[in-house]
DOLO-794221 format. One record per residue (C-alpha): residue number from 1; residue in three letters; chain; z, x, y. Coordinates in steps of 0.1 Angstrom, whole numbers, plus 2048, in hexadecimal, padded with zeros to 3 digits. Layout:
BEGIN
+-----+------+------+-----+------+-------+
| pos | code | unit |  up | east | north |
+-----+------+------+-----+------+-------+
| NUM |  ALA |    A |   Z |    X |     Y |
...
+-----+------+------+-----+------+-------+
END
This chain:
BEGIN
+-----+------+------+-----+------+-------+
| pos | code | unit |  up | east | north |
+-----+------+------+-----+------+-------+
|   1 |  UNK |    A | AF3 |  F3C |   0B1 |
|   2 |  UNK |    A | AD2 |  F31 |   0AD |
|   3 |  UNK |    A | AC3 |  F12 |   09C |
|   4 |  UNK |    A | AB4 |  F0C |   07D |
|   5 |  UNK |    A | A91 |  F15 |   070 |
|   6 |  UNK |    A | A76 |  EFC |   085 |
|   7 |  UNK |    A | A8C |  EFA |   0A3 |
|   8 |  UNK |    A | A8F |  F0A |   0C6 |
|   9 |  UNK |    A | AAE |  F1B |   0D6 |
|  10 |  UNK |    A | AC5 |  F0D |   0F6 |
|  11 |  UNK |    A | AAE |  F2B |   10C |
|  12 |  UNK |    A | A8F |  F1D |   0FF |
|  13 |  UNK |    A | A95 |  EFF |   109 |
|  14 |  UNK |    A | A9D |  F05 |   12B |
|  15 |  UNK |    A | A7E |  F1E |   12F |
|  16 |  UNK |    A | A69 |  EFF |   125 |
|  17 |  UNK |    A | A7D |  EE8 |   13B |
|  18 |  UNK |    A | A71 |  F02 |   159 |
|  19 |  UNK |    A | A51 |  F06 |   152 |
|  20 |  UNK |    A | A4D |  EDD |   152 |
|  21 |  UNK |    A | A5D |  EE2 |   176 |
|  22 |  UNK |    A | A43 |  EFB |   183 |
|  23 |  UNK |    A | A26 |  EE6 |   17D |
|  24 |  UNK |    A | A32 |  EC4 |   18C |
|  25 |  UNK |    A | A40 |  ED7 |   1AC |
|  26 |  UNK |    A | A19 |  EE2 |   1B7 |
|  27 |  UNK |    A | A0F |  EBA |   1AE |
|  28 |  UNK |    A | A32 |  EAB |   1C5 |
|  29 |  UNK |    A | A26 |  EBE |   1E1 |
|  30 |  UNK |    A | 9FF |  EB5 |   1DE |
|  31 |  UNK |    A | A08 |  E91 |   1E1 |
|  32 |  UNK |    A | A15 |  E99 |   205 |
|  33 |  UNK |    A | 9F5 |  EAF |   213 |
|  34 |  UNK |    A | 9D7 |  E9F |   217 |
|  35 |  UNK |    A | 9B6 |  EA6 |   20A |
|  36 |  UNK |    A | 9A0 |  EB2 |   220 |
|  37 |  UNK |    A | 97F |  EB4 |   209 |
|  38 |  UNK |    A | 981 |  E8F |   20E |
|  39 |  UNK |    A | 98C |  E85 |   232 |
|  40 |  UNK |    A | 96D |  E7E |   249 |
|  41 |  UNK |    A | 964 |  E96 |   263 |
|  42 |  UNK |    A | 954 |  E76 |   27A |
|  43 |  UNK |    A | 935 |  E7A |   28C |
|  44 |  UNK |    A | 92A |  E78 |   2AE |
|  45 |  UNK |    A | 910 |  E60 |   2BA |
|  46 |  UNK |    A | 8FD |  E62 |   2DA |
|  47 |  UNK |    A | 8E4 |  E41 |   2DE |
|  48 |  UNK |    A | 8D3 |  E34 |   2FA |
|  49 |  UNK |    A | 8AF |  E3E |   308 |
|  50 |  UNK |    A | 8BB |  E55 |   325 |
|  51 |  UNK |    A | 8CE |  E72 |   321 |
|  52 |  UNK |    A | 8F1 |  E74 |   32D |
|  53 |  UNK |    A | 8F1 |  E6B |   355 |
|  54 |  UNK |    A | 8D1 |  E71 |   357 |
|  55 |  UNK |    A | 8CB |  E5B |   375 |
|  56 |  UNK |    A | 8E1 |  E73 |   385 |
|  57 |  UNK |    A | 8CF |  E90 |   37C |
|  58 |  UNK |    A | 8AE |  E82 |   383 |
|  59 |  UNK |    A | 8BC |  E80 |   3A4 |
|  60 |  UNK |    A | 8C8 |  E9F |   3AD |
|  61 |  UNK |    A | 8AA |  EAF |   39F |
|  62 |  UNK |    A | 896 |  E9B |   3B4 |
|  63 |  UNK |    A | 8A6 |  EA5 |   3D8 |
|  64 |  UNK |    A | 8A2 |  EC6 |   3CC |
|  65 |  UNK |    A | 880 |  EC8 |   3C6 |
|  66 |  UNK |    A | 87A |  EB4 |   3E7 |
|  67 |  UNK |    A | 88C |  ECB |   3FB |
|  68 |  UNK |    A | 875 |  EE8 |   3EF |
|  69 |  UNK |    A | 85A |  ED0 |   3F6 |
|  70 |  UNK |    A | 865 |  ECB |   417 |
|  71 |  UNK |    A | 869 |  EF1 |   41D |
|  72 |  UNK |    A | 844 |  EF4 |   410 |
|  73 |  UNK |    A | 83C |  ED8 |   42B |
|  74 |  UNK |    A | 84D |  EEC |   44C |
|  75 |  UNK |    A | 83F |  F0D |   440 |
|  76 |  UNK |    A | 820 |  EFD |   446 |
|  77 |  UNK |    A | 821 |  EEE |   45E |
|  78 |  UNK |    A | 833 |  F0D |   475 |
|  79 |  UNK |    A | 853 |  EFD |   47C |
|  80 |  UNK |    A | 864 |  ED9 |   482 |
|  81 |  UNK |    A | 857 |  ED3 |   4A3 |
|  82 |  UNK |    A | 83A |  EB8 |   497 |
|  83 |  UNK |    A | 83D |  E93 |   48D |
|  84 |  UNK |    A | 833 |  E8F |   463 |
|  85 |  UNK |    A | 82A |  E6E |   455 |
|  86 |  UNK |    A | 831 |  E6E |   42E |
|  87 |  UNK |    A | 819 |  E56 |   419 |
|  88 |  UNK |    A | 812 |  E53 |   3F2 |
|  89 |  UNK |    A | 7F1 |  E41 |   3F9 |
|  90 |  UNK |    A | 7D4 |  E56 |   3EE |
|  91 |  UNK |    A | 7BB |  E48 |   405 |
|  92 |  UNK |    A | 7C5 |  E51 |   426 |
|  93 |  UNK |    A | 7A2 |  E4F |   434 |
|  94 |  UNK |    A | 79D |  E2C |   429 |
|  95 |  UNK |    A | 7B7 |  E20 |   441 |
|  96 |  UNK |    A | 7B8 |  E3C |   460 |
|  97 |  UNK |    A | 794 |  E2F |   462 |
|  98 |  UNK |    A | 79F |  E10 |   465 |
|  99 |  UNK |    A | 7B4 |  E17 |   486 |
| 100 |  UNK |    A | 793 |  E24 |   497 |
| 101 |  UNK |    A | 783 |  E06 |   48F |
| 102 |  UNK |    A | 79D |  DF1 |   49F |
| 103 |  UNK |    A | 7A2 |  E06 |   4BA |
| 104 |  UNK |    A | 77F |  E09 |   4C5 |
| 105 |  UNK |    A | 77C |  DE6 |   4BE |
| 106 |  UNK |    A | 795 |  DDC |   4D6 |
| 107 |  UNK |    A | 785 |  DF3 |   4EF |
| 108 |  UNK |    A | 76A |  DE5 |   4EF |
| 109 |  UNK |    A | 772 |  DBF |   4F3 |
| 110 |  UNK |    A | 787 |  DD2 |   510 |
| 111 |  UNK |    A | 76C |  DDA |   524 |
| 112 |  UNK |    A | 755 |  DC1 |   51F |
| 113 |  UNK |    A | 773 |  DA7 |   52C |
| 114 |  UNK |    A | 773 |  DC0 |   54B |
| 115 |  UNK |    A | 752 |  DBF |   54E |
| 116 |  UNK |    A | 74E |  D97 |   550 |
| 117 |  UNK |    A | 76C |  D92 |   563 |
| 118 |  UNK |    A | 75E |  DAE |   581 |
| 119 |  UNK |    A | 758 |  D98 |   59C |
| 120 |  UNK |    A | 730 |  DA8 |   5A4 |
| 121 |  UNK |    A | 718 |  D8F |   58D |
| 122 |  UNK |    A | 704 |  DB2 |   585 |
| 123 |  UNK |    A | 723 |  DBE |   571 |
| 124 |  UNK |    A | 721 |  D9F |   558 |
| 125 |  UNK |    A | 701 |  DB0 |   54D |
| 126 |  UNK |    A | 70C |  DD7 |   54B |
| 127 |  UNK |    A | 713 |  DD3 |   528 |
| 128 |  UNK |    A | 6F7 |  DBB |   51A |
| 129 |  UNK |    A | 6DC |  DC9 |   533 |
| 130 |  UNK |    A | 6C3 |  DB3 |   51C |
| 131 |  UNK |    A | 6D3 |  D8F |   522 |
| 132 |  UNK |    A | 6BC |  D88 |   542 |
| 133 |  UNK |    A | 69B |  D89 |   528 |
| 134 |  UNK |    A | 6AC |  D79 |   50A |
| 135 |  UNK |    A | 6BA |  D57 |   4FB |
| 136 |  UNK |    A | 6D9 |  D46 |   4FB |
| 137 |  UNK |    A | 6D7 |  D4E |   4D6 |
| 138 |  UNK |    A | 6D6 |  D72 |   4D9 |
| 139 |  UNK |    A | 6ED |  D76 |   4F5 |
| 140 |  UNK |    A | 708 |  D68 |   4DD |
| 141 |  UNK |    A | 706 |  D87 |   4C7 |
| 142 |  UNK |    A | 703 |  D9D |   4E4 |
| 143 |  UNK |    A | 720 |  D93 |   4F0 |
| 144 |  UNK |    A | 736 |  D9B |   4D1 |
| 145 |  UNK |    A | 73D |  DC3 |   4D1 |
| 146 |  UNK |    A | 72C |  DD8 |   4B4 |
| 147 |  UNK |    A | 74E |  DDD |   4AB |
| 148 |  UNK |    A | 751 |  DBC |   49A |
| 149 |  UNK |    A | 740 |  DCA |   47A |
| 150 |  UNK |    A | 765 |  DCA |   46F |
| 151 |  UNK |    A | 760 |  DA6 |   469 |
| 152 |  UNK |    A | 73A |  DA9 |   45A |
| 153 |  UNK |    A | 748 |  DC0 |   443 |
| 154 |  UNK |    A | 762 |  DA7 |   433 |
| 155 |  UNK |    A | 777 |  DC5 |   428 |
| 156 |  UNK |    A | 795 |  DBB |   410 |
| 157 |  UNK |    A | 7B4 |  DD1 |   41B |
| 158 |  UNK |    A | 7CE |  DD2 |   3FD |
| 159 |  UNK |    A | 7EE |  DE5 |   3FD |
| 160 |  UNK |    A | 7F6 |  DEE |   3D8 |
| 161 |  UNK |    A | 816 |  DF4 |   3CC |
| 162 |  UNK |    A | 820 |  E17 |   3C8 |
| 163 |  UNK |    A | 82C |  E26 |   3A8 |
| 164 |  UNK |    A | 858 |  E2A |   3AC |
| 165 |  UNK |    A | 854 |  E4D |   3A7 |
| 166 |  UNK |    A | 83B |  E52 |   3C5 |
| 167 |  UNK |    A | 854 |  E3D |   3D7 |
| 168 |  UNK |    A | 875 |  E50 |   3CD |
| 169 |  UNK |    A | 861 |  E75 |   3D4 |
| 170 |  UNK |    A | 858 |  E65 |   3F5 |
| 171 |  UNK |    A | 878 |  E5E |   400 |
| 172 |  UNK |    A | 886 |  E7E |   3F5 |
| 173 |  UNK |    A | 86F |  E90 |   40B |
| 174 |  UNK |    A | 876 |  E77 |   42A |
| 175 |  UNK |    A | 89A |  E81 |   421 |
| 176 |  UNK |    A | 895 |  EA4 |   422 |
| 177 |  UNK |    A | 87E |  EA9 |   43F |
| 178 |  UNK |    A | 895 |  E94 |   459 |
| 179 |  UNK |    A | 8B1 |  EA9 |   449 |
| 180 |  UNK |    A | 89D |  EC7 |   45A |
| 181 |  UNK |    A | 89A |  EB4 |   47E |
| 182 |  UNK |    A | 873 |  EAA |   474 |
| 183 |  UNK |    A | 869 |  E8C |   485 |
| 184 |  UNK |    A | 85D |  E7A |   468 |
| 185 |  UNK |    A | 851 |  E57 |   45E |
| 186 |  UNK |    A | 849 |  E4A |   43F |
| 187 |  UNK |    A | 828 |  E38 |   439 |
| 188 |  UNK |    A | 83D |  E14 |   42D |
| 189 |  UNK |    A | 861 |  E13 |   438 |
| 190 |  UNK |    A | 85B |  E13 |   45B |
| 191 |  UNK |    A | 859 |  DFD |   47C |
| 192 |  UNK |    A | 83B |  DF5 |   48F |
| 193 |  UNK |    A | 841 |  E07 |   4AE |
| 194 |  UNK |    A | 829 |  E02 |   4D1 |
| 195 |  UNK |    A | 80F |  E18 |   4DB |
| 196 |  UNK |    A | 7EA |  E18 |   4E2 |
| 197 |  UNK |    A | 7DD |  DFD |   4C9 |
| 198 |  UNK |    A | 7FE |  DE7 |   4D8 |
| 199 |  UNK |    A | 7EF |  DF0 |   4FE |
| 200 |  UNK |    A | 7C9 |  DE8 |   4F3 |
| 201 |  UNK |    A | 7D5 |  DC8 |   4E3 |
| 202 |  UNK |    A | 7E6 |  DBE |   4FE |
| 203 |  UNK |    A | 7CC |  DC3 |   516 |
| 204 |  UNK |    A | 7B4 |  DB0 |   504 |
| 205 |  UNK |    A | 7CA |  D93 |   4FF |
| 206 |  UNK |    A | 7CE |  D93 |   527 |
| 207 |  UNK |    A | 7AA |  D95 |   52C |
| 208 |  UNK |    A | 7A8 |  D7B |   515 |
| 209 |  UNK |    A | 7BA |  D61 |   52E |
| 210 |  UNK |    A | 7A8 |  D6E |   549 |
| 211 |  UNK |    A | 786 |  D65 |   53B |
| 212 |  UNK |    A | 794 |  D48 |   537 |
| 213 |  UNK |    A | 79E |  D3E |   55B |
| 214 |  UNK |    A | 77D |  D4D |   567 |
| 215 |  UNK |    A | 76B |  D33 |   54F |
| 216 |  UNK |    A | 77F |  D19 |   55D |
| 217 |  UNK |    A | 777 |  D24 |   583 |
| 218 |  UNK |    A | 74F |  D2A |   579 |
| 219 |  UNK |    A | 750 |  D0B |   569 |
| 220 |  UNK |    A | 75C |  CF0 |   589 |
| 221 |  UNK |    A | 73F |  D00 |   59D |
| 222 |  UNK |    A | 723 |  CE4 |   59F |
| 223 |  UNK |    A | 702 |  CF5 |   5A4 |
| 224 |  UNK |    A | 6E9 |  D00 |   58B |
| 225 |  UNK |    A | 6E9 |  D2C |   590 |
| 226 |  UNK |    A | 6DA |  D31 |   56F |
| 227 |  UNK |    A | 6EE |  D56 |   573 |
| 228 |  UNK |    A | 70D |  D3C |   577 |
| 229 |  UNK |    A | 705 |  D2E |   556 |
| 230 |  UNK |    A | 6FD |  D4D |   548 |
| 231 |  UNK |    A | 721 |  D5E |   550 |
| 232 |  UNK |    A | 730 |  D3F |   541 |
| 233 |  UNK |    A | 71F |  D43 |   522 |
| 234 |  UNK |    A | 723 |  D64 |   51D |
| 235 |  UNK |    A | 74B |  D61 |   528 |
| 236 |  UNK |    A | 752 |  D46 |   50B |
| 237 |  UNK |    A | 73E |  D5D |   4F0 |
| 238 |  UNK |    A | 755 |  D7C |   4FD |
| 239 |  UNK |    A | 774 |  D62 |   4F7 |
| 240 |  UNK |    A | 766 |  D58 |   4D4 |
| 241 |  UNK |    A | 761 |  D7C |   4CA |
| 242 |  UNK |    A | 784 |  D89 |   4D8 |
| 243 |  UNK |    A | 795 |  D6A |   4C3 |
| 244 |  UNK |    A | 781 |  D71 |   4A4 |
| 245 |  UNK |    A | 787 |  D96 |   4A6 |
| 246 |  UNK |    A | 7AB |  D95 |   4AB |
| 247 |  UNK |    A | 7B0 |  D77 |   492 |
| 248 |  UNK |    A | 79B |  D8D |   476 |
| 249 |  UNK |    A | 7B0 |  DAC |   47D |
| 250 |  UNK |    A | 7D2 |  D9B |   47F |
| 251 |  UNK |    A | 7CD |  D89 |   459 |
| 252 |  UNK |    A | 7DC |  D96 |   43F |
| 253 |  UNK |    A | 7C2 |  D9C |   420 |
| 254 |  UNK |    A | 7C1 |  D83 |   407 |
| 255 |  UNK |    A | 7D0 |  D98 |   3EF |
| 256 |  UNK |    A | 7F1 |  D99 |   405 |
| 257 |  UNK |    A | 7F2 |  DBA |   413 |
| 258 |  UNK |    A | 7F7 |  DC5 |   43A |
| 259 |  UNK |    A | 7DE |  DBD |   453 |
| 260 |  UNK |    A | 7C2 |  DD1 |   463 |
| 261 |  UNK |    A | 7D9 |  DD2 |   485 |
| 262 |  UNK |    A | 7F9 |  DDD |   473 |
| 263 |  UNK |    A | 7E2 |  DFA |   45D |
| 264 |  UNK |    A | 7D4 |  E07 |   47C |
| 265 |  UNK |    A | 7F4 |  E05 |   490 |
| 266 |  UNK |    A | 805 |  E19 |   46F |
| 267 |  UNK |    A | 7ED |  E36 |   477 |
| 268 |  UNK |    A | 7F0 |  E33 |   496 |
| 269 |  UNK |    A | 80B |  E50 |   494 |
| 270 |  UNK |    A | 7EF |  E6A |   48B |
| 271 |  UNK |    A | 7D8 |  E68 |   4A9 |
| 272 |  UNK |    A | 7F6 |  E68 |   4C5 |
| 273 |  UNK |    A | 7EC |  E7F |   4DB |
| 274 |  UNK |    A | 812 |  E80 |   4E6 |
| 275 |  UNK |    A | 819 |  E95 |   4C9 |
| 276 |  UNK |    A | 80C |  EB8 |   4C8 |
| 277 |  UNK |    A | 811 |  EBA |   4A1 |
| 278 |  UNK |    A | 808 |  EA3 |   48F |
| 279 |  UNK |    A | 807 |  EA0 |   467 |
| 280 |  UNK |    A | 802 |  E8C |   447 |
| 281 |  UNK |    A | 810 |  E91 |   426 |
| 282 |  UNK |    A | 804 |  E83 |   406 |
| 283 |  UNK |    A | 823 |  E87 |   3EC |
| 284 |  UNK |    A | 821 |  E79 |   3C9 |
| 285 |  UNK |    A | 83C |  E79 |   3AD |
| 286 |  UNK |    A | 831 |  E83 |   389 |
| 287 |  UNK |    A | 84A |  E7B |   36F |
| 288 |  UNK |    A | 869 |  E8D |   366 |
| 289 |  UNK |    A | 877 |  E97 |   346 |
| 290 |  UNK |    A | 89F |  E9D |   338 |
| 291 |  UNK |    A | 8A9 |  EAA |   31B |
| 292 |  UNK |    A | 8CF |  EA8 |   30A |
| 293 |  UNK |    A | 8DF |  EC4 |   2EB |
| 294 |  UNK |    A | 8FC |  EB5 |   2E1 |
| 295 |  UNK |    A | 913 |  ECD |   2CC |
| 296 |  UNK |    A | 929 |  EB4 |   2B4 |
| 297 |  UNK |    A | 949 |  ECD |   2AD |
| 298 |  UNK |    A | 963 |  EC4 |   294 |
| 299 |  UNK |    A | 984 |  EBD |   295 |
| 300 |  UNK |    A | 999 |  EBD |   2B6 |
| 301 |  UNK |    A | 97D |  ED0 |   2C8 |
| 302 |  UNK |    A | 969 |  EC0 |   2DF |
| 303 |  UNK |    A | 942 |  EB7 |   2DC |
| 304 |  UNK |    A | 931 |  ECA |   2F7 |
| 305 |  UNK |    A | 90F |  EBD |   303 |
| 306 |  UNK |    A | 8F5 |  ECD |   31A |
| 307 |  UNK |    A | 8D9 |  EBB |   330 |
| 308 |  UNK |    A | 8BA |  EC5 |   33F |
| 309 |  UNK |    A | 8A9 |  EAE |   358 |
| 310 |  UNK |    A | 889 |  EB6 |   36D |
| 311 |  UNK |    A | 875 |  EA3 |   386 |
| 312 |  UNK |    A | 856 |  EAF |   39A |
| 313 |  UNK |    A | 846 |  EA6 |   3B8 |
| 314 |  UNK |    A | 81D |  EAE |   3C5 |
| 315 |  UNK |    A | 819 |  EB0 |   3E8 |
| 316 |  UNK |    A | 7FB |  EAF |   401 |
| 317 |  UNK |    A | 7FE |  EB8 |   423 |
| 318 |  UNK |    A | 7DF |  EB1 |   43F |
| 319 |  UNK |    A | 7DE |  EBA |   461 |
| 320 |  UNK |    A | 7D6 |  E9F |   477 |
| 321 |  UNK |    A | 7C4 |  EB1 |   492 |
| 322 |  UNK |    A | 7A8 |  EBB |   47F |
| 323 |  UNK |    A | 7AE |  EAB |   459 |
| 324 |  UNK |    A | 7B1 |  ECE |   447 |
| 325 |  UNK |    A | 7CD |  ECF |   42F |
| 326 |  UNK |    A | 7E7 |  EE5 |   43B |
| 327 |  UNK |    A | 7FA |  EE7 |   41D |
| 328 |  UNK |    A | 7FE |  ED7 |   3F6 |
| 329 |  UNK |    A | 80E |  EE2 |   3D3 |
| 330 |  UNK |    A | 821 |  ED4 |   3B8 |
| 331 |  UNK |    A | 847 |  EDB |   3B5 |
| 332 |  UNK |    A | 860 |  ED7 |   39F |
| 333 |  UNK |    A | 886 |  ED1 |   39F |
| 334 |  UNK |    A | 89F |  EDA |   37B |
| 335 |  UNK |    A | 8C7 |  ECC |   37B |
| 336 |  UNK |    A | 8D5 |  ED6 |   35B |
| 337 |  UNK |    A | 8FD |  ECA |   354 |
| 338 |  UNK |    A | 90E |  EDA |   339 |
| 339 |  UNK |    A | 935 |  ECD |   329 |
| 340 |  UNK |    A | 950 |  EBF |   316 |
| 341 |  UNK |    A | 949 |  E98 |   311 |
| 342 |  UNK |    A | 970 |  E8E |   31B |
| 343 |  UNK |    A | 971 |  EAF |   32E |
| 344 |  UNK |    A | 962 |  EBE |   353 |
| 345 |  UNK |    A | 93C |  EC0 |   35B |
| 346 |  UNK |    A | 928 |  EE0 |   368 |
| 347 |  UNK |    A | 907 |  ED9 |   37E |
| 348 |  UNK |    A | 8EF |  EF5 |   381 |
| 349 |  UNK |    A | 8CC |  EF0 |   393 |
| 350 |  UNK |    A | 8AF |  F04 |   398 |
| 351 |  UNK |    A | 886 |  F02 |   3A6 |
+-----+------+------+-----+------+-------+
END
């Protein structure tokens, strides 16, 4: 039976009743699901002034560029059968000058020891044929050789420090020409090994001490040969100039780089005439660049980044039989690494 007037039947109120239940079921079940529209996706951050490993990459692009390099070098100079000294100092000429200087110098306080100490008094004027007409004064400058103008000249030999990029480029070419079976030095990182400046300065400190002893035997003699005094004088000028000389050349400069000796035996390398091939190589570094992508993905996936790194590397090569420049160019070297940060790594290279 139904109600009366203003009310609502037993079905109505159960239809009501279900509808009410319909709406709060969708609400019960929000309350357990998250909302997404609000939860923080994150972000990736990526500081630092380098990219990622790029001391690593730096390196490999180096050694490859400076294996290209050192291809370049063997090309040119027809195979590995030669002896290369590597240098990043620009002015080559300054200091392979400096070995002639030494040399001759040494060659020439040589022989006029030899001359002195020959035994015939005509021999102590072979080299200063004007001493019989001139004064004591003079004879003192005649006796010092004209090689001495190393001394006038009051040079000031400075080793500068070279850039770290010179210096790593360098090495990488040392590297990759010994690699090849090059005999090859570099201008620096080396030992001072004997040869002809060694032999000359040895002969000169000999005939040094045996000026002296013949001083000492010319000197007990009691008579008054004015070509007795003569010798003598001229002997002890010869033994001032050869201690001045070898002093001057075995300083180091005031502004504490190597000596005139240890220059000229450096470059000694390029005028042995043991080697038939011999060759200098200028190589210089210029500066590098990298660059980093990193893809920030959301979620569980993972951020996948991608690096570029270059280096180059000028080069200069000279023949030293006849100065030319055999060779010279400017290479450069690309690493790029691409992956997963948490995940593996792929390295590609190319020239």
């Amino acid at each position: 039976m139904s109600g009366g007037r203003g009310g609502t039947t037993k079905e109505e109120g159960e239809a009501a009743k279900a509808r009410d239940a319909s709406v709060a079921q969708p609400t019960q079940f929000a309350q357990l699901v998250p909302d997404l529209s609000k939860v923080d996706t994150g972000t990736l951050t990526v500081s630092g002034d380098q990219a990622i490993g790029g001391s690593a990459l730096a390196l490999r692009a180096l050694a490859k560029v400076a294996a290209e390099v050192a291809d370049n070098i063997l090309a040119a100079a027809k195979g590995p059968d030669c002896t290369i000294l590597v240098t990043s100092e620009l002015d080559l000429a300054t200091s392979d000058a400096l070995f002639l200087e030494v040399r001759d110098g040494l060659s020439e306080l040589e022989a006029a020891a030899e001359a002195l100490l020959a035994q015939e008094p005509a021999a102590a004027e072979s080299p200063f044929e004007v001493l019989p007409v001139i004064g004591a004064a003079a004879a003192l400058s005649a006796a010092i050789p004209s090689a001495l103008s190393l001394l006038a000249a009051r040079r000031s030999i400075t080793t500068y420090a070279i850039n770290p990029d010179d210096t790593s480029a360098a090495i990488a070419v040392c590297g990759a020409l010994a690699g090849k079976g090059v005999t090859v030095l570099h201008d620096q990182f080396r030992v001072l090994t004997e040869g002809e400046i060694h032999g000359r300065l040895d002969r000169v400190q000999a005939n040094k001490q045996a000026l002296i002893r013949r001083q000492i035997e010319l000197s007990k003699v009691n008579d008054e040969d004015p070509d007795r005094k003569l010798r003598i004088e001229l002997i002890a000028n010869l033994i001032t100039a050869i201690e001045s000389y070898l002093t001057a050349i075995s300083s180091a400069s005031s502004a504490g780089g190597r000596s005139a000796l240890t220059n000229a035996i450096l470059r000694e390398v390029l005028h042995d005439a043991g080697s038939a091939r011999r060759f200098a190589v200028l190589v210089k570094g210029y500066g590098g660049s990298s660059a980093q992508l990193v893809n920030d993905r959301p979620f569980w996936f993972k951020d996948v980044f991608c690096i570029v790194t270059s280096m180059g590397i000028t080069f200069l090569l000279v023949d030293a039989a006849n100065g030319q420049i055999a060779a010279g160019g400017s290479r450069s070297g690309t690493v790029s690494v691409t992956g997963k940060i948490g995940g593996n790594l792929e390295f590609k290279s190319s020239i």
